[in-house]
C-alpha atoms as an extended CHARMM CRD file, in Angstrom:
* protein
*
       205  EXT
         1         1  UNK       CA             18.7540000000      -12.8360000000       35.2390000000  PROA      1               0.0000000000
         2         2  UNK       CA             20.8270000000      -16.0810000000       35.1460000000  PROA      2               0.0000000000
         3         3  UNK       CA             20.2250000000      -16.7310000000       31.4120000000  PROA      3               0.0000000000
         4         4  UNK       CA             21.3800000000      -13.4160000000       30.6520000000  PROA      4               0.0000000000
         5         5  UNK       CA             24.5200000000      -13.8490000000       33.5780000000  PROA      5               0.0000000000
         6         6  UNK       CA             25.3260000000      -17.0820000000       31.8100000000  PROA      6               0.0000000000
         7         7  UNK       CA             25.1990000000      -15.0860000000       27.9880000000  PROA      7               0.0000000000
         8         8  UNK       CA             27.2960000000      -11.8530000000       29.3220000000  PROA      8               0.0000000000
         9         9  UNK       CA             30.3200000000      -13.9850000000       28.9600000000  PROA      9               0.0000000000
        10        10  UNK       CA             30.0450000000      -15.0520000000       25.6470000000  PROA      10              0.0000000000
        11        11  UNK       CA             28.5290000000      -11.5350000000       24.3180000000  PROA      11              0.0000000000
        12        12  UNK       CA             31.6260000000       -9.6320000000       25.9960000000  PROA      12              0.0000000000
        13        13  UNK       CA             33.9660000000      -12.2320000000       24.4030000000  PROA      13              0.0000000000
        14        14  UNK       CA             33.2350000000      -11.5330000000       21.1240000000  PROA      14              0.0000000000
        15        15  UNK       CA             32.5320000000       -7.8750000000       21.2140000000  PROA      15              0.0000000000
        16        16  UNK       CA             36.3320000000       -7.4390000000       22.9850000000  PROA      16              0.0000000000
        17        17  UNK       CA             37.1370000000       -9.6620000000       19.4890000000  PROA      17              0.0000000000
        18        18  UNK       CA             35.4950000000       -7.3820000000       17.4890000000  PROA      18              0.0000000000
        19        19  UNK       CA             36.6640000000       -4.2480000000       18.7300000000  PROA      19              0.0000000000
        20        20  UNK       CA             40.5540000000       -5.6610000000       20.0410000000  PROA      20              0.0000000000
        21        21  UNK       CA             40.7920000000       -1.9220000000       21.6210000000  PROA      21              0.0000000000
        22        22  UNK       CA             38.2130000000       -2.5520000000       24.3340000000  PROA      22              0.0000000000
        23        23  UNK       CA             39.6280000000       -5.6050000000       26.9190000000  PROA      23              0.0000000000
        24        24  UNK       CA             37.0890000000       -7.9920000000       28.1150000000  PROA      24              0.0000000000
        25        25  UNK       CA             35.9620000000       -6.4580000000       31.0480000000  PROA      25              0.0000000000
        26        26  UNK       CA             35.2020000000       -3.1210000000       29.4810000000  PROA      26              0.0000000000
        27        27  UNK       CA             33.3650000000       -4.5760000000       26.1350000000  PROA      27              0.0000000000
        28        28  UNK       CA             31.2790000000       -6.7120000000       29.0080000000  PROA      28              0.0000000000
        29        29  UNK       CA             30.5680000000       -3.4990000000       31.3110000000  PROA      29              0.0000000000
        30        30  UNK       CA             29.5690000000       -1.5660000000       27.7010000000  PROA      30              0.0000000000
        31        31  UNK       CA             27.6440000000       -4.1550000000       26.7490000000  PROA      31              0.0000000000
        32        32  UNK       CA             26.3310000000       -5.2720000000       30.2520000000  PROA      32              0.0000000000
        33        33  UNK       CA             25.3970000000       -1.4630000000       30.7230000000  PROA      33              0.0000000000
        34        34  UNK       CA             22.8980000000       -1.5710000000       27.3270000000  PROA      34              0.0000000000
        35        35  UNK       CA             20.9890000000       -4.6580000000       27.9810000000  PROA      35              0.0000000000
        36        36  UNK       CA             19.9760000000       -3.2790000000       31.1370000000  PROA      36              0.0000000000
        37        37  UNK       CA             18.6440000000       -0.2250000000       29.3340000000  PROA      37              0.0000000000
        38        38  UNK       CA             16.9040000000       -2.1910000000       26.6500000000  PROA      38              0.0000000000
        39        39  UNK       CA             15.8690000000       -4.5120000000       29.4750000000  PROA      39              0.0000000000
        40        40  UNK       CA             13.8970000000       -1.3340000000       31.6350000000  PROA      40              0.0000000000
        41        41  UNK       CA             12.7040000000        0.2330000000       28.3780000000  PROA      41              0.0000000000
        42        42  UNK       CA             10.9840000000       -3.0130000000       27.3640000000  PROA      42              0.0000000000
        43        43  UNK       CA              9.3130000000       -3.1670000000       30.6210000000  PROA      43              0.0000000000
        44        44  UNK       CA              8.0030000000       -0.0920000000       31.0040000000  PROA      44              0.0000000000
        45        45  UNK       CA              8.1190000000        1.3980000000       27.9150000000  PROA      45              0.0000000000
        46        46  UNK       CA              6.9360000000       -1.3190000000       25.9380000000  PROA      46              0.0000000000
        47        47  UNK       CA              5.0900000000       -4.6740000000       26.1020000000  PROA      47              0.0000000000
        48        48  UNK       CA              7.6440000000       -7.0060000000       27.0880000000  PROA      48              0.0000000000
        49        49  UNK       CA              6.7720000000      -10.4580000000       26.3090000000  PROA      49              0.0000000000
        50        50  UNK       CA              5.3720000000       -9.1720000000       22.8700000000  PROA      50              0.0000000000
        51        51  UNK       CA              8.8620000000       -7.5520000000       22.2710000000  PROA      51              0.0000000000
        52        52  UNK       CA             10.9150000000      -10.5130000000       22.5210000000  PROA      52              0.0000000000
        53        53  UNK       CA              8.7340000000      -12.6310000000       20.7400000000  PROA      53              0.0000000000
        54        54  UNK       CA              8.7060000000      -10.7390000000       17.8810000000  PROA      54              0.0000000000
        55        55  UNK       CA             12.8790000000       -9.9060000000       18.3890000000  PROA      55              0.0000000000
        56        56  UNK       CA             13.3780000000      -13.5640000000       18.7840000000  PROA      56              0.0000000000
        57        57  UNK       CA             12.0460000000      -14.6030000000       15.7030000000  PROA      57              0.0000000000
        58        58  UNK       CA             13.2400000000      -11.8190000000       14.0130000000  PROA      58              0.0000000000
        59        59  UNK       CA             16.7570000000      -13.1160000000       15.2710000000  PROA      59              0.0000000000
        60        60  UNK       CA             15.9570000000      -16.4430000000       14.3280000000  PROA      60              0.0000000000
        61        61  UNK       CA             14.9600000000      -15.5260000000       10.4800000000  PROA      61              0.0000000000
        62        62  UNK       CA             18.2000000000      -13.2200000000       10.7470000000  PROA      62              0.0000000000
        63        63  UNK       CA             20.5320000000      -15.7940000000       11.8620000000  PROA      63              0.0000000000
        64        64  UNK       CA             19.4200000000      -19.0740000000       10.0240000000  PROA      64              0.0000000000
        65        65  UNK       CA             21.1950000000      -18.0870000000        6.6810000000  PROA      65              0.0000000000
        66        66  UNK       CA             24.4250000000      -17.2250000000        8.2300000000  PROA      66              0.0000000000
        67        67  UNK       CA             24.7110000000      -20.3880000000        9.6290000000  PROA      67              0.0000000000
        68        68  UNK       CA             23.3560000000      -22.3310000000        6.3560000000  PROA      68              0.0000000000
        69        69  UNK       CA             26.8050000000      -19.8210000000        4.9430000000  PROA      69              0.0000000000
        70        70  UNK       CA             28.7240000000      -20.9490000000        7.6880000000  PROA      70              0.0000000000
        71        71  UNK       CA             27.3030000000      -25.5090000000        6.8180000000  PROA      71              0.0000000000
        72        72  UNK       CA             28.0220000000      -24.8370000000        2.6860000000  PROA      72              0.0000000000
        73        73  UNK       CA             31.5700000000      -22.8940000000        3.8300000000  PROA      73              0.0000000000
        74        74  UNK       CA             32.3380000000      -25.6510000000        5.7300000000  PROA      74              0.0000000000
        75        75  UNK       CA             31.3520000000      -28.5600000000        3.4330000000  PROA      75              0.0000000000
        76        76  UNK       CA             33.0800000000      -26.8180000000        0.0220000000  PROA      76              0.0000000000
        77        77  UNK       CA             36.1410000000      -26.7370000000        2.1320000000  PROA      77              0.0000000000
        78        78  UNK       CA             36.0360000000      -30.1600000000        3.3670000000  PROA      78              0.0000000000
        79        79  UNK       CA             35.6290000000      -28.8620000000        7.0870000000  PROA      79              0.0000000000
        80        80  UNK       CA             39.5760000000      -27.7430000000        6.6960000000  PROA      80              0.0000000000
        81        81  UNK       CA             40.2610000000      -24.2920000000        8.0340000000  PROA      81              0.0000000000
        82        82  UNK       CA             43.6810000000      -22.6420000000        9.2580000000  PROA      82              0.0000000000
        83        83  UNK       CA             43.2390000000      -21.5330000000       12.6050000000  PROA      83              0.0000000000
        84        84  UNK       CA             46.0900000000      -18.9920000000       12.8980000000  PROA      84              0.0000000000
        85        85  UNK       CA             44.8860000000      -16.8940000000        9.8810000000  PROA      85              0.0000000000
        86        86  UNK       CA             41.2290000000      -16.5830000000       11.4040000000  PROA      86              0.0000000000
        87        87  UNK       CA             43.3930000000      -14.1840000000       13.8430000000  PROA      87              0.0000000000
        88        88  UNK       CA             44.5130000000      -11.7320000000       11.6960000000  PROA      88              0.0000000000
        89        89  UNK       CA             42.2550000000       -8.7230000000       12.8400000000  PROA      89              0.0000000000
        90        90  UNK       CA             42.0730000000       -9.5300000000       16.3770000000  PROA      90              0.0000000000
        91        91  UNK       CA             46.2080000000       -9.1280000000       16.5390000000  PROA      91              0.0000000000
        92        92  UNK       CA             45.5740000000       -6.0190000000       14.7770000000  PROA      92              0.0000000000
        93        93  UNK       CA             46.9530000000       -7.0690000000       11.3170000000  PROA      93              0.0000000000
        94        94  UNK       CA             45.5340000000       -7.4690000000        8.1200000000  PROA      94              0.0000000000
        95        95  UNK       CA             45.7150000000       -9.7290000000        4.9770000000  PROA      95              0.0000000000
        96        96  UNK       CA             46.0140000000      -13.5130000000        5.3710000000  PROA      96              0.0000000000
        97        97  UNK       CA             43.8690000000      -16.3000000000        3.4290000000  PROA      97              0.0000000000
        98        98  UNK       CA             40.5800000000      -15.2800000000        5.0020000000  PROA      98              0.0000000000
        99        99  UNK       CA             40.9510000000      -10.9670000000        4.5570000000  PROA      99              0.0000000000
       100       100  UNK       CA             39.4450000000      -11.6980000000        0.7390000000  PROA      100             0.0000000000
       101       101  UNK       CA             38.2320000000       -7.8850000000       -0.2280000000  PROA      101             0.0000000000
       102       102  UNK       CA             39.4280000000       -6.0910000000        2.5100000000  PROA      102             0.0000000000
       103       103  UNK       CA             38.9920000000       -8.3010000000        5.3340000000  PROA      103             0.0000000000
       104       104  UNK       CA             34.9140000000       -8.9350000000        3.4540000000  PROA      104             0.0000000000
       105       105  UNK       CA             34.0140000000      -12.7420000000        2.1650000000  PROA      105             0.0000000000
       106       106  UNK       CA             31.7980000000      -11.2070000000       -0.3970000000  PROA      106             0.0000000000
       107       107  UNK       CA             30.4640000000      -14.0490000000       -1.9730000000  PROA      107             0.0000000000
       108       108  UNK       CA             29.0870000000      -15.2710000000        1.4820000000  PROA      108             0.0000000000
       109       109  UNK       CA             28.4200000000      -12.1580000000        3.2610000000  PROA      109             0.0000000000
       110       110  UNK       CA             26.7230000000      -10.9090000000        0.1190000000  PROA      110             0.0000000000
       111       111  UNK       CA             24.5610000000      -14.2200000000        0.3280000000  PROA      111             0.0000000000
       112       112  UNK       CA             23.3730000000      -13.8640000000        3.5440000000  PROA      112             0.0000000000
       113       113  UNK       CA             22.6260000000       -9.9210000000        3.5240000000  PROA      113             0.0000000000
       114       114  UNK       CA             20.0010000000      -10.8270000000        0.6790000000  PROA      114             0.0000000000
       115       115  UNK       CA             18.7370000000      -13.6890000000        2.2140000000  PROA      115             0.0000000000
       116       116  UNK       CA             18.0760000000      -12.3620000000        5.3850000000  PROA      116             0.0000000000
       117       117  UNK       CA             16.4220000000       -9.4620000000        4.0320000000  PROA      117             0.0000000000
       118       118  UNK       CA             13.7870000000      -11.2960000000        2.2080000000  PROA      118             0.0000000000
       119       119  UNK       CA             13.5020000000      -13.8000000000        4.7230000000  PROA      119             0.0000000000
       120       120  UNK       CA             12.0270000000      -10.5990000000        7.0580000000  PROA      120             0.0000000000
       121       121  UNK       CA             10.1210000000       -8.8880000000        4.3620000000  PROA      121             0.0000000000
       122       122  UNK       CA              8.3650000000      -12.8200000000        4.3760000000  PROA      122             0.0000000000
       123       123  UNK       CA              7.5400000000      -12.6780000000        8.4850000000  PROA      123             0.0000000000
       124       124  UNK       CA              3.4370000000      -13.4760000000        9.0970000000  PROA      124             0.0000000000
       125       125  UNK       CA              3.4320000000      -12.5970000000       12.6170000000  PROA      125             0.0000000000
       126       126  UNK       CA             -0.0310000000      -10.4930000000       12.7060000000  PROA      126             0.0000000000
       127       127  UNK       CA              0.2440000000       -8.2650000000       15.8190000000  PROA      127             0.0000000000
       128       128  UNK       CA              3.8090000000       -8.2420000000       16.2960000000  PROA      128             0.0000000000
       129       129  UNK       CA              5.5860000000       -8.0250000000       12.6770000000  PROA      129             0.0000000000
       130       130  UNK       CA              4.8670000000       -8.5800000000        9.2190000000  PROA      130             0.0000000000
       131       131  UNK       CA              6.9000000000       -7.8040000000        6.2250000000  PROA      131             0.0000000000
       132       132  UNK       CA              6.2000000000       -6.4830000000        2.6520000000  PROA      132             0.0000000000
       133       133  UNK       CA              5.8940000000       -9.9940000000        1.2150000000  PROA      133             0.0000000000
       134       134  UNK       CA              4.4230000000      -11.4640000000        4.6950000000  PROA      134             0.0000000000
       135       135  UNK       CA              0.7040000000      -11.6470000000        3.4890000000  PROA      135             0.0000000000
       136       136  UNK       CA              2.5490000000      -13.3440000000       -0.0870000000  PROA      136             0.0000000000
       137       137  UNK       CA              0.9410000000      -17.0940000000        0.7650000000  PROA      137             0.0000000000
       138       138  UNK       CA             -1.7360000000      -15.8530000000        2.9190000000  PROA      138             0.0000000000
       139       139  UNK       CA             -1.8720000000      -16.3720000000        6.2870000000  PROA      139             0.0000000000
       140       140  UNK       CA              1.2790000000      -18.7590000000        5.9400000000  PROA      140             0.0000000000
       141       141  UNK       CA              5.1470000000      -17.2840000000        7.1590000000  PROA      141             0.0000000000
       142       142  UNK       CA              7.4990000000      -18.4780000000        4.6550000000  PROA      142             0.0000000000
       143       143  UNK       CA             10.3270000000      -16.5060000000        6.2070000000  PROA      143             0.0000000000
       144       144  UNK       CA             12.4980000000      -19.2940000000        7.9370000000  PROA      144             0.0000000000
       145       145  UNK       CA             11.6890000000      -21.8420000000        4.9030000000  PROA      145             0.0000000000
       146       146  UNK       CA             13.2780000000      -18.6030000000        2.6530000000  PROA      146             0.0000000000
       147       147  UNK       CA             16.1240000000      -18.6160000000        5.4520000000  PROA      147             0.0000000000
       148       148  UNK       CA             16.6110000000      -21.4750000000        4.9270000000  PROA      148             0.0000000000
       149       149  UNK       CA             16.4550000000      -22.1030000000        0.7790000000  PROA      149             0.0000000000
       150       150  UNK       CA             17.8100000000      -18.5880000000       -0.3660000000  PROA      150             0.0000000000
       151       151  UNK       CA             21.1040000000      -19.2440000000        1.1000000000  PROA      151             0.0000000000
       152       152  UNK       CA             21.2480000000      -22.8620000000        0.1890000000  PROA      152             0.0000000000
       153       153  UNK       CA             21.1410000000      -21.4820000000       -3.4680000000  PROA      153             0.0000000000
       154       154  UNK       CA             22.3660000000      -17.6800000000       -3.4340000000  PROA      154             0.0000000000
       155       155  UNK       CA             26.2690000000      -18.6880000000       -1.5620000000  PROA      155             0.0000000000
       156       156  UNK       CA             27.1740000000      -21.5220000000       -4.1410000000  PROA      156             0.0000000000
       157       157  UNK       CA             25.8300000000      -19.7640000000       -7.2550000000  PROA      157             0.0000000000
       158       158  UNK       CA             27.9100000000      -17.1310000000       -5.8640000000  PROA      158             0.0000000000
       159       159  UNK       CA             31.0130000000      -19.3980000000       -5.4010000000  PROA      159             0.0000000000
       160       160  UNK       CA             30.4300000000      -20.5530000000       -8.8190000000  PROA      160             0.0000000000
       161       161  UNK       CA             30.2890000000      -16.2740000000      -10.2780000000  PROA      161             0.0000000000
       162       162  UNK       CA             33.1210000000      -15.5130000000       -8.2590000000  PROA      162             0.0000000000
       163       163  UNK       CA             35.0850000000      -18.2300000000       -7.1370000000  PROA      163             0.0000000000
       164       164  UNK       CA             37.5200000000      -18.1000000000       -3.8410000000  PROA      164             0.0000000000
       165       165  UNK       CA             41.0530000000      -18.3310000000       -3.7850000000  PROA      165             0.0000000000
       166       166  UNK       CA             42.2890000000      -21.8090000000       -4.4260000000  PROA      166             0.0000000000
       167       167  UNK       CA             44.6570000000      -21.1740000000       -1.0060000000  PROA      167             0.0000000000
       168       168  UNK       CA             41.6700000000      -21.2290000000        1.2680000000  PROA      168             0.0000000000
       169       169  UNK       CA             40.5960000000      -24.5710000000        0.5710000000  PROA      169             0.0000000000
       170       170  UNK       CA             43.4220000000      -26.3920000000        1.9020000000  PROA      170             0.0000000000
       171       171  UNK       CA             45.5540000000      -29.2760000000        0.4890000000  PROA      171             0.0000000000
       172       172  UNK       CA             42.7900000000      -31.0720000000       -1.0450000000  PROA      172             0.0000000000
       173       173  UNK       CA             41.4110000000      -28.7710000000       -3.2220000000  PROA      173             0.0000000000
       174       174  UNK       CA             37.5270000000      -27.6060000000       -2.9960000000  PROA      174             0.0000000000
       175       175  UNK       CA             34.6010000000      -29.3280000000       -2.6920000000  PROA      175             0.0000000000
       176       176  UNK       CA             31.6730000000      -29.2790000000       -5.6410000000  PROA      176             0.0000000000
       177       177  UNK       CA             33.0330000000      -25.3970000000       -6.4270000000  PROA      177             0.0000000000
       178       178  UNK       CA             35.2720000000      -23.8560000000       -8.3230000000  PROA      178             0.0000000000
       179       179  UNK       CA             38.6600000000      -22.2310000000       -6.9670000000  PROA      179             0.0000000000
       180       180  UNK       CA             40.8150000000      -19.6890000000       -8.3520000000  PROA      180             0.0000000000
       181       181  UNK       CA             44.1700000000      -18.8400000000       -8.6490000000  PROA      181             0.0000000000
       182       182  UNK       CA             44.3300000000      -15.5380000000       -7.2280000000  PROA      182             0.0000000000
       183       183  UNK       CA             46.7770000000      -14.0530000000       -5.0290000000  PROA      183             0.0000000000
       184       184  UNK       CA             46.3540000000      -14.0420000000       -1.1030000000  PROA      184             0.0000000000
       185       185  UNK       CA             47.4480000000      -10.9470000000        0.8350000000  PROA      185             0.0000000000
       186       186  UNK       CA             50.7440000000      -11.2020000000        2.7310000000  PROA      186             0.0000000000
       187       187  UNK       CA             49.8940000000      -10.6470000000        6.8910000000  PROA      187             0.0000000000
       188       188  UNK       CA             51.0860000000       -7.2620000000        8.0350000000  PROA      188             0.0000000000
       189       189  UNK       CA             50.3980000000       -5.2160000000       11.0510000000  PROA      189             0.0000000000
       190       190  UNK       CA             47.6190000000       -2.2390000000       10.0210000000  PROA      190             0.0000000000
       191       191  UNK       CA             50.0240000000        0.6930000000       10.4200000000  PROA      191             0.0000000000
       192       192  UNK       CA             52.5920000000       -0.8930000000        7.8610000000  PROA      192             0.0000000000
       193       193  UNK       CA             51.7170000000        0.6470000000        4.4890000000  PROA      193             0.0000000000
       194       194  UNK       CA             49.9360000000       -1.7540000000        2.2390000000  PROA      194             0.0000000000
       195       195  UNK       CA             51.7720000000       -3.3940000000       -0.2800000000  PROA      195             0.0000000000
       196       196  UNK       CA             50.7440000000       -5.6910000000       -3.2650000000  PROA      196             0.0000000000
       197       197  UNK       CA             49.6060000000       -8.8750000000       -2.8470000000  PROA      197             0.0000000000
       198       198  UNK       CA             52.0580000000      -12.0480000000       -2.8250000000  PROA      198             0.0000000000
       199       199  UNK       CA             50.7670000000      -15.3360000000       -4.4250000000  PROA      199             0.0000000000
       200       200  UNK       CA             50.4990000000      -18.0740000000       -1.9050000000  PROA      200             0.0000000000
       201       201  UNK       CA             50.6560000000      -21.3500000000       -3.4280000000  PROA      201             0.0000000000
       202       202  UNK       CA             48.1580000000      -24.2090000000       -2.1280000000  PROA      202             0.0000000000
       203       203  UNK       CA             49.6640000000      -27.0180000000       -0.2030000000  PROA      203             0.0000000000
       204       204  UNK       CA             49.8500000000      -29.8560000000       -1.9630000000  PROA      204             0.0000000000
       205       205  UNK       CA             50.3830000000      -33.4160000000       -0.9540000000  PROA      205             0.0000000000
């Protein structure tokens, strides 16, 4: 009860980011009001402990390549990063450096989607999950070592096929990847017609 106290903040943060209609109070009530659900149906509908074993590991196989995304995002971009622009959705606009394909980083969303999926069809967890590929290496779970390596490889190949807008990597250019000279959408609010994109020029030193 006071780990998941402690969490409820956090969890009804970001959902009221996600969804800007709901305030903070209602997305934490709406998403207060589900974890209690889940929280009575594990324990008497289902084997508890078992059930959040196997969901925390599942999370845990889910969640690694995002953030190995999040460490190669950070590192080709020389940890630079324009705070303002990473607003755009929650003030209910769109466009900016970060919208990319309508407000979708393919490159690294498309990287982690894949990874994560094969990282679960790898999970060995006899009696609580295992995937397609789990029994692959025997009785060994390669899932968070594929977590782990499919993303490290997948993002910058990706970066490399389809490089980002030069704009996003700040004044000094990108690191190890290539950048192109694409156009960046111009920020408008999302009941303003869309319009073509304007080039924004890197800032340069």
């Amino acid at each position: 009860m006071s780990t998941g106290t402690t969490s409820l903040y956090g969890t009804g943060l970001d959902f009221s980011s996600v969804f800007p209609r709901l305030s903070r109070p209602q997305a934490t009530v709406f998403i207060g009001t589900i974890a209690i659900g889940l929280i009575f149906i594990g324990r008497f509908a289902f084997n508890l402990v078992d059930a959040i074993t196997t969901f925390v590991s599942l999370i845990v196989v889910t969640t690694t390549p995002w953030m190995v995304v999040m460490m190669i995002g950070y590192f080709v971009r020389r940890g630079w990063y324009a705070p303002e622009a990473m607003q755009v959705f929650n003030r209910g606009q769109r466009g900016g450096l970060y919208w990319f394909r309508g407000g979708w980083n393919l490159q690294g969303t498309s990287a982690w989607l894949l990874s994560a999926a094969l990282a679960l069809l790898m999970v060995n967890m006899p009696g609580h999950f295992v995937g397609w590929l789990g029994r692959w290496a025997g009785d060994v779970d390669l899932s968070l070592l594929a977590a782990l390596v499919l993303p490290a490889l997948l993002y910058p190949a990706l970066l490399y096929l389809a490089p980002e807008p030069r704009a996003v990597f700040g004044p000094q250019g990108p690191r190890a990847v290539p950048a192109a000279d694409t156009a960046v959408a111009p920020v408008v609010d999302r009941t303003e017609p869309r319009v073509g994109a304007a080039r924004v020029e890197p800032a340069r030193r």
